[in-house]
N, C-alpha and C positions, 0 to 999 in steps of 0.2 A: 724809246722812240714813240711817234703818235702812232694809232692805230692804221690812220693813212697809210704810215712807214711800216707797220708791221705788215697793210694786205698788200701791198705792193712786192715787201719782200717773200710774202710764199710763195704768190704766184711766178716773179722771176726761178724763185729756185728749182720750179716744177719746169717751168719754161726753160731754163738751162741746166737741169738735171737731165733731160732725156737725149740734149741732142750726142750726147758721147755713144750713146748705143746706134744713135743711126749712124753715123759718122761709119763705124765701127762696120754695119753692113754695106756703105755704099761703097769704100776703100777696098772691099773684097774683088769688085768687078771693075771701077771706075781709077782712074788716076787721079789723086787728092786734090790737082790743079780746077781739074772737072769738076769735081765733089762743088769744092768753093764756089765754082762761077754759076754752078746751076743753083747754089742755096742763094748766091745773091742776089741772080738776076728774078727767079722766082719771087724773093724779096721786093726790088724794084718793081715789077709788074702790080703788086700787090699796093706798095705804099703810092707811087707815084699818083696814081687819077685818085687815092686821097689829099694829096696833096696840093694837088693841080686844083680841087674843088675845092679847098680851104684857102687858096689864093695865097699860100704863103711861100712858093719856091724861090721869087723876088729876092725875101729879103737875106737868101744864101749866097747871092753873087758877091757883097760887097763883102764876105770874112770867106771867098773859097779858098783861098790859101792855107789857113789853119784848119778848115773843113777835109782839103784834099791830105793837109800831115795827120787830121788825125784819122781818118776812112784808111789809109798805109799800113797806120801804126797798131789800130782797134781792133779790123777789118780783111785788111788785105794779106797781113802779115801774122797774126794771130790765128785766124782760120787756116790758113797756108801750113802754119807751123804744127797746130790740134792735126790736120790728118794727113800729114808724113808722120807726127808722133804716133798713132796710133795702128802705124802699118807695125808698127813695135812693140804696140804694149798695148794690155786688155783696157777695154773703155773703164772701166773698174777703177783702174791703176790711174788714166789719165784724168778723172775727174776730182780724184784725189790729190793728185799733183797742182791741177789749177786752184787748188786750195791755200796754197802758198800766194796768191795774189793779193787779201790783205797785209800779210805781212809785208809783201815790198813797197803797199801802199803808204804803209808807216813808216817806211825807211825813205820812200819818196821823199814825203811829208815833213819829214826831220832835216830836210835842207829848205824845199821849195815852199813850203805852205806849214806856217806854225797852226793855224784855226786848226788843222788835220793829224796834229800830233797826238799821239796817245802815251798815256803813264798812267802807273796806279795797278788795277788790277785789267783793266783793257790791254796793258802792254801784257801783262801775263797772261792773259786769255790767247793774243796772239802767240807769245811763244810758247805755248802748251800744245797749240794746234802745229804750230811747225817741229815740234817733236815727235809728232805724229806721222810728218811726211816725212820725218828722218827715221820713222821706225819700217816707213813702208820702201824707200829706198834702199834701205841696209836690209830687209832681209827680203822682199820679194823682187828683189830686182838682181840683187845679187852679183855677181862675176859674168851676167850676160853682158855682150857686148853692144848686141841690137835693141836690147832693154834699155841700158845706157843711154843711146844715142836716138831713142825716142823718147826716153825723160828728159832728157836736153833739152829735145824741141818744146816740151808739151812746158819745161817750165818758164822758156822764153816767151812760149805762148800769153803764160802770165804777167811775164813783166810788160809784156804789148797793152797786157789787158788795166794794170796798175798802171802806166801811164797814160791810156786812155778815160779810165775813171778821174786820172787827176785834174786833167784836161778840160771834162767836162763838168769842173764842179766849179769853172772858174770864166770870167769872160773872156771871150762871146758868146763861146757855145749853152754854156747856160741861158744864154736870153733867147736861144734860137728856138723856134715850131719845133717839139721832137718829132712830128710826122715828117715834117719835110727831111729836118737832118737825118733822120735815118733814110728817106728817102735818096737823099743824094750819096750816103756811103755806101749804098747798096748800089746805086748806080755807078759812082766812082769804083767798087771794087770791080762791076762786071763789066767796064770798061779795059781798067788795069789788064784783067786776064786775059780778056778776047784774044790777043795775039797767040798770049800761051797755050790754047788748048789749040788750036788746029793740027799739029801731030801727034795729039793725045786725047783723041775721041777714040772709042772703043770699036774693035773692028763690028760687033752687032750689036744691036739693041741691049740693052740694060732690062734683068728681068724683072718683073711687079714689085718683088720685096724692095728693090734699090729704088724703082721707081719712086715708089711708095716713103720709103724714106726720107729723099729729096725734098719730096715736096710738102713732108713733115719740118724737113729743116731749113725750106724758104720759108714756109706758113706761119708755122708757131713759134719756130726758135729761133726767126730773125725778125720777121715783119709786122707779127705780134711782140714779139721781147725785148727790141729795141727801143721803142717808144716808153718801154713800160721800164726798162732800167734806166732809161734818162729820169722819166720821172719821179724813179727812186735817189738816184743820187742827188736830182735835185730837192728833195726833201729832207733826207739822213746825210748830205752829206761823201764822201768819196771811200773813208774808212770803215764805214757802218754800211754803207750800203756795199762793196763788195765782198763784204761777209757773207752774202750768199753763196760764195763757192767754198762755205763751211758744210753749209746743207745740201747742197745739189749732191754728192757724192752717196747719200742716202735714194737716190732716188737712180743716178747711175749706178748704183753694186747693184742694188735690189734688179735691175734690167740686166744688168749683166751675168749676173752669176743663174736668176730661173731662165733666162730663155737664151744665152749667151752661150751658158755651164762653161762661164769662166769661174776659175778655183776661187774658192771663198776661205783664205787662210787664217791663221792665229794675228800672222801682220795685220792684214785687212779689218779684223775685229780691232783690234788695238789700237790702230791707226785713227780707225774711226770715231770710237769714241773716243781721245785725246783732243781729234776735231770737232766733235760735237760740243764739249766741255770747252773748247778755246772759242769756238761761236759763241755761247753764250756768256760769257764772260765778257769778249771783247765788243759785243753788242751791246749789253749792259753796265757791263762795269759793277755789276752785284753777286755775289752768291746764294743761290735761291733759298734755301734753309734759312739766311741771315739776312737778307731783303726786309725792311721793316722794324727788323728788330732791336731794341735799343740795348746798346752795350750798357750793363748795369755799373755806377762807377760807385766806389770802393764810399762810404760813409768817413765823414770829417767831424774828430769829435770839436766840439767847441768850450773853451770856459767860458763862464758864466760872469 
């Protein structure tokens, strides 16, 4: 990747590595519907009078159709899904799980978009890191049944997210302002919900830590992150650039387990790096020891 694609990608991964730990505290007091519409409308406040100043909200009316399926699919439904998942399982477990969203990228990719297909050692970097969510499935999720059925959500959560990334790595939304389009799916999502929260506001105030949260998860992990993963996928691509939820997970245990003291098990370890290992692979397509190095070939006698 260019170095553009490289700073892009850390700062998304730090950008959506943290938001599984706030999610994680707003869920405790708030209903997930709520969670969602306050991270987005917070978002929309934020992007919008950017947008409005760059004069580019225009040119979103003539593709809102594709704008409104993909704000649904990225947005509406993806965030909906992350915190009913997580009324289930530690933010730990679900950041982990959204790790699996390159690989359905690939398997997208293997019907709709050949430029996005992987082979070689890329395919095996992904299936090395999905061995990883198989190792975290099988053994810390176990025979629960609420565990279960918030890995469900959390991993439909990814495929929203895998068709979202594919979405956007293709016309028109590629040619759109990323200020404005995140703009308008932030607006579109806190539209969508408005109805749904009026018998799911809390009977009292929400306290600082939640508050606090929120508006970590309009600021940084939507209004800031969005702009900044369009411009990643518009640089690397759909398959490479969602490989960031190889590394976010790094940045959600570490939140989760010191200040969370969610369990930090042998899965967890294992898991991890199988995922770290299938990141780099399937971002590069090299193994770092043999980068560089020339296979020495065998000497050919010759006669004379």
């Amino acid at each position: 990747m260019t170095r553009k694609g490289w700073l892009l990608f850390i700062a998304i991964s730090v950008f959506w590595g943290i938001p599984y730990f706030f999610i994680k505290i707003a869920v405790h007091e708030l209903d997930p519907v709520v969670v969602v519409f306050a991270r987005a409308a917070i978002a929309a406040v934020v992007l919008i009078p950017i947008a409005v100043r760059g004069k580019t909200l225009r040119l979103l009316f003539r593709h809102w159709p594709i704008i409104l399926l993909f704000s649904l699919i990225h947005m509406v439904g993806a965030f909906l899904l992350i915190s009913f998942g997580e009324q289930h399982v530690s933010s730990s477990l679900t950041s982990l799980l959204i790790a699996a969203n390159p690989l359905l990228v690939a398997l997208f990719a293997s019907v709709f978009d050949k430029s996005e297909r992987v082979s070689g050692l890329r395919l095996i970097g992904l299936l090395i890191g999905m061995v990883g969510l198989v190792v975290l499935l099988g053994f810390d999720v176990g025979r629960d049944g609420q565990m279960w059925l918030g890995a469900a959500f959390i991993l439909l959560a990814a495929t929203g997210y895998a068709i979202g990334a594919m979405m956007l790595k293709n016309r028109p939304l590629v040619e759109l302002p990323r200020i404005s389009l995140a703009a308008a799916e932030c607006s579109i999502t806190t539209i969508v919900l408005l109805p749904l929260i009026v018998f799911r506001l809390p009977s009292r105030a929400p306290s600082a830590g939640v508050v606090a949260s929120l508006l970590v998860l309009g600021i940084i992990c939507t209004a800031l992150a969005l702009p900044t993963f369009f411009a990643l996928i518009a640089e690397v691509g759909a398959s490479r650039g969602t490989v960031i939820t190889y590394v976010n997970p790094a940045v959600a245990v570490l939140l989760g387990v010191t200040i969370l003291q969610e369990p930090f098990t042998i899965a967890i370890i294992a898991g991890f790096l199988l995922i770290i290992a299938g990141c780099w692979l399937s971002t590069t397509g090299s193994i770092p020891w043999l980068a560089g190095r020339k296979i020495p070939q065998p000497e050919v006698s010759r006669r004379e």
